[in-house]
One Martini backbone bead per residue (centre of mass of N, CA, C, O) as a GRO file, in nm:
protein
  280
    1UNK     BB    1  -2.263   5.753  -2.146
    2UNK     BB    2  -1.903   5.809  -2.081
    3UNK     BB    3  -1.721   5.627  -1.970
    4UNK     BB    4  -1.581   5.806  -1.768
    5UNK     BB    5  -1.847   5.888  -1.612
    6UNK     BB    6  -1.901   5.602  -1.509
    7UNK     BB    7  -1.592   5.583  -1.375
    8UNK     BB    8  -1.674   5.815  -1.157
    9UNK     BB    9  -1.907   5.720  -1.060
   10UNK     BB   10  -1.811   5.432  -0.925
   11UNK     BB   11  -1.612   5.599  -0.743
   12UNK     BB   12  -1.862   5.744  -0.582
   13UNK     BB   13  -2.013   5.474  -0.467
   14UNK     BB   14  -1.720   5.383  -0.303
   15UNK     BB   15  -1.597   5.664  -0.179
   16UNK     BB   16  -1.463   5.836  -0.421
   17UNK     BB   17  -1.325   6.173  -0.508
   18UNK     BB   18  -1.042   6.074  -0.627
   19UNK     BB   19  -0.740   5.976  -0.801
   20UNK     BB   20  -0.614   5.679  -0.813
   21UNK     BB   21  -0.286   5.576  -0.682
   22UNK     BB   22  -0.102   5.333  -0.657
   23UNK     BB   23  -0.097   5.141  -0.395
   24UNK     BB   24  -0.304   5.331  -0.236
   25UNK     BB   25  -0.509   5.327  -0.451
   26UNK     BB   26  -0.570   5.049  -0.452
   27UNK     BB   27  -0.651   4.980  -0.178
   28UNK     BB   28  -0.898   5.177  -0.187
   29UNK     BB   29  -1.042   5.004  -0.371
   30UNK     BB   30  -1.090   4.738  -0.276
   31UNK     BB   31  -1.201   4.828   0.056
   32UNK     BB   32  -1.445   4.973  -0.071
   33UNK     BB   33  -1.583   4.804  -0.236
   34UNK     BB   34  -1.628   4.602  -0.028
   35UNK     BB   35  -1.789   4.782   0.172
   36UNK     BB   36  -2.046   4.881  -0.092
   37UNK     BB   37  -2.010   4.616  -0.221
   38UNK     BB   38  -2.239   4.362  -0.236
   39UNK     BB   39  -2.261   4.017  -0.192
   40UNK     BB   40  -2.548   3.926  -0.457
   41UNK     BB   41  -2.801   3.733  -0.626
   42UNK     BB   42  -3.105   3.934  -0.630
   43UNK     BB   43  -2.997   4.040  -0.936
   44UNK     BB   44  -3.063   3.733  -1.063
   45UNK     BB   45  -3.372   3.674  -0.969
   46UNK     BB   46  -3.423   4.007  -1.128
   47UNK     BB   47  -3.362   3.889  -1.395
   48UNK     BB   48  -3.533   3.674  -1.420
   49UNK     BB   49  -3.811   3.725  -1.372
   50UNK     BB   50  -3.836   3.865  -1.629
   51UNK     BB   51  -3.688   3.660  -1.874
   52UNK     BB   52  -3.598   3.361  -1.771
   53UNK     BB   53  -3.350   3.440  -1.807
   54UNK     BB   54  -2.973   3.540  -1.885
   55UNK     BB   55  -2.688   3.767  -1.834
   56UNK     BB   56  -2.525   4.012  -1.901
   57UNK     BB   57  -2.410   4.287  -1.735
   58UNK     BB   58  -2.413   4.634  -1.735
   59UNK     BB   59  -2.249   4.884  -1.603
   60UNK     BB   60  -2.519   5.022  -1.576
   61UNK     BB   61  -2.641   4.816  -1.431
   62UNK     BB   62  -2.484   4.809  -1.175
   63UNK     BB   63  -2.484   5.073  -1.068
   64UNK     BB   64  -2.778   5.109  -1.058
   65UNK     BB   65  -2.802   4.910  -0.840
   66UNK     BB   66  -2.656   5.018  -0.656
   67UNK     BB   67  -2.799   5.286  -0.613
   68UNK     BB   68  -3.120   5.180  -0.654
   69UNK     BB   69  -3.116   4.903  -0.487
   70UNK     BB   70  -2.845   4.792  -0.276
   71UNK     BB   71  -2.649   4.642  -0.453
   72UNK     BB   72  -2.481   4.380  -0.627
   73UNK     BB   73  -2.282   4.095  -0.671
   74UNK     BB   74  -2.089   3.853  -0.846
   75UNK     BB   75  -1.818   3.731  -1.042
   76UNK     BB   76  -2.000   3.861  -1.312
   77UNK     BB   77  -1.962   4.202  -1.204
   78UNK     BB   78  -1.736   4.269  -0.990
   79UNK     BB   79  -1.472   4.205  -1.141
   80UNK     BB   80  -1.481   4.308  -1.422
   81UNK     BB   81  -1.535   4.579  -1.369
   82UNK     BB   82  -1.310   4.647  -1.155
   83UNK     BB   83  -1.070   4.600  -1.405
   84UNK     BB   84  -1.156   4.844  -1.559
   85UNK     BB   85  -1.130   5.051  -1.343
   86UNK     BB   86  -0.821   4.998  -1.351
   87UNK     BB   87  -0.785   5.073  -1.591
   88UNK     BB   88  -0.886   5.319  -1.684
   89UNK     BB   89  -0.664   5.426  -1.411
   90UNK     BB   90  -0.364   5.264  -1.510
   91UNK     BB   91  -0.346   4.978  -1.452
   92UNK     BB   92  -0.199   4.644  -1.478
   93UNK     BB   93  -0.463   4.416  -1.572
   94UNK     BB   94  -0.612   4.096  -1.531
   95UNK     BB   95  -0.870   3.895  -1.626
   96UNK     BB   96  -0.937   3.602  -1.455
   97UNK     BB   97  -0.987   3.245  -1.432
   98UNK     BB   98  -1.128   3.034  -1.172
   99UNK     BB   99  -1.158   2.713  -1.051
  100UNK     BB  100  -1.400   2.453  -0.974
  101UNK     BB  101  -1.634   2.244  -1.079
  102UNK     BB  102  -1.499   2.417  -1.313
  103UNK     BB  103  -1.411   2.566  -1.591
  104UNK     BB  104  -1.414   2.929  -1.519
  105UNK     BB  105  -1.642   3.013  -1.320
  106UNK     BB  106  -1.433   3.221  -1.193
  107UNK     BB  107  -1.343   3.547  -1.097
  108UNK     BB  108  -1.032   3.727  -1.148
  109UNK     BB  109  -0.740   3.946  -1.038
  110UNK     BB  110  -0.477   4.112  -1.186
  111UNK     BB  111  -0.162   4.293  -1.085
  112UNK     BB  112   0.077   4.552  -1.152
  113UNK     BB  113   0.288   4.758  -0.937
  114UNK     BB  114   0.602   4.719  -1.052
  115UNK     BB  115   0.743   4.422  -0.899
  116UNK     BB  116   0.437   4.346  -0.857
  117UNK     BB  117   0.199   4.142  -0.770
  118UNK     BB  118  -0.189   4.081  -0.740
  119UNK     BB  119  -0.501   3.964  -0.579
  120UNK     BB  120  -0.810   4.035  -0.682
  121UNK     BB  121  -1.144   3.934  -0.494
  122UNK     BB  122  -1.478   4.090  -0.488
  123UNK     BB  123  -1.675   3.805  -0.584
  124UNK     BB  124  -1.682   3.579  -0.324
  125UNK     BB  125  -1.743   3.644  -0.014
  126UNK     BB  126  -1.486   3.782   0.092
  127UNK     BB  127  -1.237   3.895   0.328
  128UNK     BB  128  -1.087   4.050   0.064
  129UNK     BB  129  -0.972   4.405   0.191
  130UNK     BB  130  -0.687   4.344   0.008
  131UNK     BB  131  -0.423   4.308  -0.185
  132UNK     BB  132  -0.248   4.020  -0.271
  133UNK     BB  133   0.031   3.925  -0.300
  134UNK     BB  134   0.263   3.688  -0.436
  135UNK     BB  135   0.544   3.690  -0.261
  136UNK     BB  136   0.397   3.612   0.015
  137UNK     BB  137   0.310   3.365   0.052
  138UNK     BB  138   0.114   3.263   0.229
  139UNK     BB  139  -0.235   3.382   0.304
  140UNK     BB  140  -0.391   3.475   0.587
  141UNK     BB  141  -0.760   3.412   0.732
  142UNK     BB  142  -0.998   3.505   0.966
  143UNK     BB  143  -1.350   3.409   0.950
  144UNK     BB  144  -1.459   3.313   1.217
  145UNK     BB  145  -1.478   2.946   1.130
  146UNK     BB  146  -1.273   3.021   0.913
  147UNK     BB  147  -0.997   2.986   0.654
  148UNK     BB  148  -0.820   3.171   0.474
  149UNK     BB  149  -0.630   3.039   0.164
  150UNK     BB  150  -0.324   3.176   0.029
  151UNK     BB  151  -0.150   2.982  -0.215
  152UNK     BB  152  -0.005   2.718  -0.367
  153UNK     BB  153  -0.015   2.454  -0.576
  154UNK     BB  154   0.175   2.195  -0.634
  155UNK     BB  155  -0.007   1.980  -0.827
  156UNK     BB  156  -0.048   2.241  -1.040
  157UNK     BB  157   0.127   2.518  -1.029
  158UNK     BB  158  -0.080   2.702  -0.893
  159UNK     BB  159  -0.299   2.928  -0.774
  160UNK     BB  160  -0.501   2.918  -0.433
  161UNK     BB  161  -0.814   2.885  -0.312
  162UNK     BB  162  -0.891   2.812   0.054
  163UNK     BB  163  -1.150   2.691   0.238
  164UNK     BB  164  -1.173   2.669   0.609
  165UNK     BB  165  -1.340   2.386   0.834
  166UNK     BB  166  -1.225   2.238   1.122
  167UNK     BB  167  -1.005   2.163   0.883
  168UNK     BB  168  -1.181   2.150   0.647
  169UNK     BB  169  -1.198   2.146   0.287
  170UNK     BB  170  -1.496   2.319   0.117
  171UNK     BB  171  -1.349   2.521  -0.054
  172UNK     BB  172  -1.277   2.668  -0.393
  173UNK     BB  173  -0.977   2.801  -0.608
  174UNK     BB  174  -0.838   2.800  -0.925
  175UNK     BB  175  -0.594   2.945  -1.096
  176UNK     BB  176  -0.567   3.136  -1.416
  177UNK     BB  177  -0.349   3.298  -1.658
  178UNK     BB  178  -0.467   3.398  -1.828
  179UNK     BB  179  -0.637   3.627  -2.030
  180UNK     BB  180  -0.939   3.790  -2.021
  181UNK     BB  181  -1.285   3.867  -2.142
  182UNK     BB  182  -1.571   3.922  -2.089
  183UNK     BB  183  -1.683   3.707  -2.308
  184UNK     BB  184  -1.596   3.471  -2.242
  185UNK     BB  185  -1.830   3.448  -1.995
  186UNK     BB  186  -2.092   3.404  -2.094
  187UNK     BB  187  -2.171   3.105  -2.076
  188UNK     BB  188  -2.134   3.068  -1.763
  189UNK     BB  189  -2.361   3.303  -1.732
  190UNK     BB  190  -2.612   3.152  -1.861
  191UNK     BB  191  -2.549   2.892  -1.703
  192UNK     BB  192  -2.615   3.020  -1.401
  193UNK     BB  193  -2.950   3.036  -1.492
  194UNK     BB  194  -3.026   2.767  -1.434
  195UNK     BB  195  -3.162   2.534  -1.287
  196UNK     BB  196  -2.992   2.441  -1.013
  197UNK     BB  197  -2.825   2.662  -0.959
  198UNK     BB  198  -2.644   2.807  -0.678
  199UNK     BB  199  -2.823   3.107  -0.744
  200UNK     BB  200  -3.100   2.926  -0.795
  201UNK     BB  201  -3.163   2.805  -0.497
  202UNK     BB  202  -3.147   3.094  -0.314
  203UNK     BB  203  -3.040   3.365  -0.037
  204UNK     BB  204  -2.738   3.584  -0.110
  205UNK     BB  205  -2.597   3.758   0.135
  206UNK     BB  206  -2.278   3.974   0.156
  207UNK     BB  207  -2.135   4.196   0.432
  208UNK     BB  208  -1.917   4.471   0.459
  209UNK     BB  209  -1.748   4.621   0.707
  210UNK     BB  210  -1.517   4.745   0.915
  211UNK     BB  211  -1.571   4.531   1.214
  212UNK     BB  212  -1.753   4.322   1.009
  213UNK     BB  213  -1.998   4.068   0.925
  214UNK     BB  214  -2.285   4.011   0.684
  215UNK     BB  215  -2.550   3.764   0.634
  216UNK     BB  216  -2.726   3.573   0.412
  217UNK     BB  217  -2.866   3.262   0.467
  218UNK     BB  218  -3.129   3.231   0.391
  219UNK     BB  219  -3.278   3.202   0.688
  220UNK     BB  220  -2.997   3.313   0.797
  221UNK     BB  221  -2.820   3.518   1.006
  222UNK     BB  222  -2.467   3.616   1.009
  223UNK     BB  223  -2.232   3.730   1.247
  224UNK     BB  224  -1.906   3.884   1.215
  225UNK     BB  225  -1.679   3.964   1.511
  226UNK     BB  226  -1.355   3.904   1.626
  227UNK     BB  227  -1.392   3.597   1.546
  228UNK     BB  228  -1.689   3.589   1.571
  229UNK     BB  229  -2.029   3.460   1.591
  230UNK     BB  230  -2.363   3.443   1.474
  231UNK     BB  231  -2.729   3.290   1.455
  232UNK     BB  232  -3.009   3.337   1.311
  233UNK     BB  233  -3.363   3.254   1.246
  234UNK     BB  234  -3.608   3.346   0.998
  235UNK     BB  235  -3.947   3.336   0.954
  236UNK     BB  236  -4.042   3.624   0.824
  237UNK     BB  237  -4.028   3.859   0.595
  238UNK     BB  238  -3.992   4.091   0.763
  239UNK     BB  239  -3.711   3.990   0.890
  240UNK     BB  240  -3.579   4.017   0.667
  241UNK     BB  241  -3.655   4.251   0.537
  242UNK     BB  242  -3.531   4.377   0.806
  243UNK     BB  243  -3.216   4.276   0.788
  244UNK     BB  244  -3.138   4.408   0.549
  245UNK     BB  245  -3.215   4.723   0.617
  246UNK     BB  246  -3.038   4.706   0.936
  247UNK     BB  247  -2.801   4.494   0.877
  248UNK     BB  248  -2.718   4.521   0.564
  249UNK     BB  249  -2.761   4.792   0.440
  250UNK     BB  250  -3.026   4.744   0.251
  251UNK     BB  251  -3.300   4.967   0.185
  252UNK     BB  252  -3.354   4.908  -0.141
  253UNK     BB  253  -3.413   4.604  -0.137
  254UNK     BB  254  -3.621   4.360  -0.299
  255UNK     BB  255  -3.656   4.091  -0.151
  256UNK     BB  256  -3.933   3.992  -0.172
  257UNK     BB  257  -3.957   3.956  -0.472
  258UNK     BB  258  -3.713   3.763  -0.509
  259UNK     BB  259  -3.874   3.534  -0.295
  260UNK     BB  260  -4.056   3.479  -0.511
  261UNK     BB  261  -3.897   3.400  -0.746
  262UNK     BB  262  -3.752   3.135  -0.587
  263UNK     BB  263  -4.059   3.009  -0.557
  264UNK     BB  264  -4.089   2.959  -0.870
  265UNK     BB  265  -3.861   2.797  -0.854
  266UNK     BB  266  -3.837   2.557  -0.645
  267UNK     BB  267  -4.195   2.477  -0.573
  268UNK     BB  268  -4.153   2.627  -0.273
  269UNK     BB  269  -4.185   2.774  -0.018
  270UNK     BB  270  -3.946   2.951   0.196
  271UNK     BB  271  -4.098   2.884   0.501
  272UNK     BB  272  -4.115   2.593   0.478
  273UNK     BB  273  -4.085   2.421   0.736
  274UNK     BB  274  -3.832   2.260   0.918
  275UNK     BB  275  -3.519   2.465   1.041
  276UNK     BB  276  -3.199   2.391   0.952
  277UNK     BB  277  -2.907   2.499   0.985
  278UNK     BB  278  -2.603   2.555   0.860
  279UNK     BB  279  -2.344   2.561   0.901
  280UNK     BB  280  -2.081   2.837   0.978
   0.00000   0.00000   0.00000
């Protein structure tokens, strides 16, 4: 299929049907974005379960995962074709790395619109459901019991996203400035695939909706609306089962596989012993 209708096809997953421009066609592309294609790790368990190792996919698995198996991905699938997918349409952007426990291991976008800069990262599991400016900074989410700040950081001197829980920085990314290719991430992707690393040890859906945000956090599902959360422990595969196809609308998501393949890579059933849920 020649680039052009691919780039159609994927325009048409996101729920759009006319060809996005300026300010409001970004905003209109990240909001369904976000909508649309969930963040999860399930395409890397079932990608490893197949060949045992992993790599990068191509746009054509990106999107038929969306289409035929209510799937998406994490920053190593969602940003880098979403920054293609707004070349393709005219925008002025650049795929960047940005730092956290290593260097450039997390993929984020730069847009430039007139004489505006722009940051987007569709690949967080963050709720980061428009364009944030650069020059509004610092901007602040609340999210349940989350606090996202896209910052400066002062003693880098780069842009920074911070995620605070109780007042506590618990996680986030260090921006870098290059631009970068996609296969500059190669490296970082195959490493990705490793026993032990974070998306090999879990399983990890985060779906935003207009109202809501629905997680699945190994055996937790957490509902997040208003300000408010809540959460569940699932006891047993039928009830994930049951929360993917019917809280997370992934309805033809193969979670059972998945489960199957995590716990031969973990080495122990997935409901074994009692189950502590992490803050959230």
């Amino acid at each position: 299929m020649r680039c052009g209708e691919l780039y159609k096809r994927y325009l048409r997953l996101i729920g759009i049907t006319t060809i996005p421009t300026g300010i409001d066609g970004l905003n209109e592309i990240v909001h369904k974005h976000i909508l649309h294609i969930p963040f999860e790790n399930v395409s890397k368990l079932l990608l490893f379960g197949e060949k045992k190792s992993g790599r990068p996919i191509t746009l054509t698995e990106f999107l038929d995962g969306i289409e035929f198996q209510s799937l998406g991905g994490t920053c190593h699938s969602s940003n880098p074709y979403l920054h293609a997918l707004l070349d393709f349409l005219g925008y002025k952007t650049r795929l960047l790395g940005a730092d956290m426990s290593e260097r450039n291991v997390h993929t984020c976008i730069r847009t430039q619109l007139y004489s505006h800069e722009y940051h987007i990262d569709v690949g967080y599991a963050a709720p980061f459901r428009k364009p944030m400016r650069l020059d509004k900074i610092p901007y602040q989410i609340k999210h349940g019991k989350y606090i996202y700040l896209f910052m400066k950081n002062e003693n880098f001197k780069k842009y920074e996203i911070a995620v605070f829980l109780n007042g506590n920085k618990i996680h986030g990314y260090i921006l870098n400035e290059e631009s970068r290719k996609f296969n500059f991430f190669s490296k970082t992707i195959h490493e990705s695939f490793e026993i032990g690393k974070a998306f090999m040890s879990c399983i990890r859906i985060t779906r935003f909706f207009k109202d809501k945000t629905v997680e699945l956090k190994n055996r937790t599902l957490i509902h997040y609306k208003g300000g408010q959360s809540s959460l569940k422990v699932l006891k047993n595969i039928e009830q994930v089962e049951n929360a993917v196809k019917n809280d997370l609308m992934m309805p033809h998501c193969p979670i059972r596989k998945a489960v199957k393949i995590l716990e031969q890579i973990i080495q122990k059933p997935f409901f074994e012993g009692e189950y502590y849920p992490e803050e959230y």
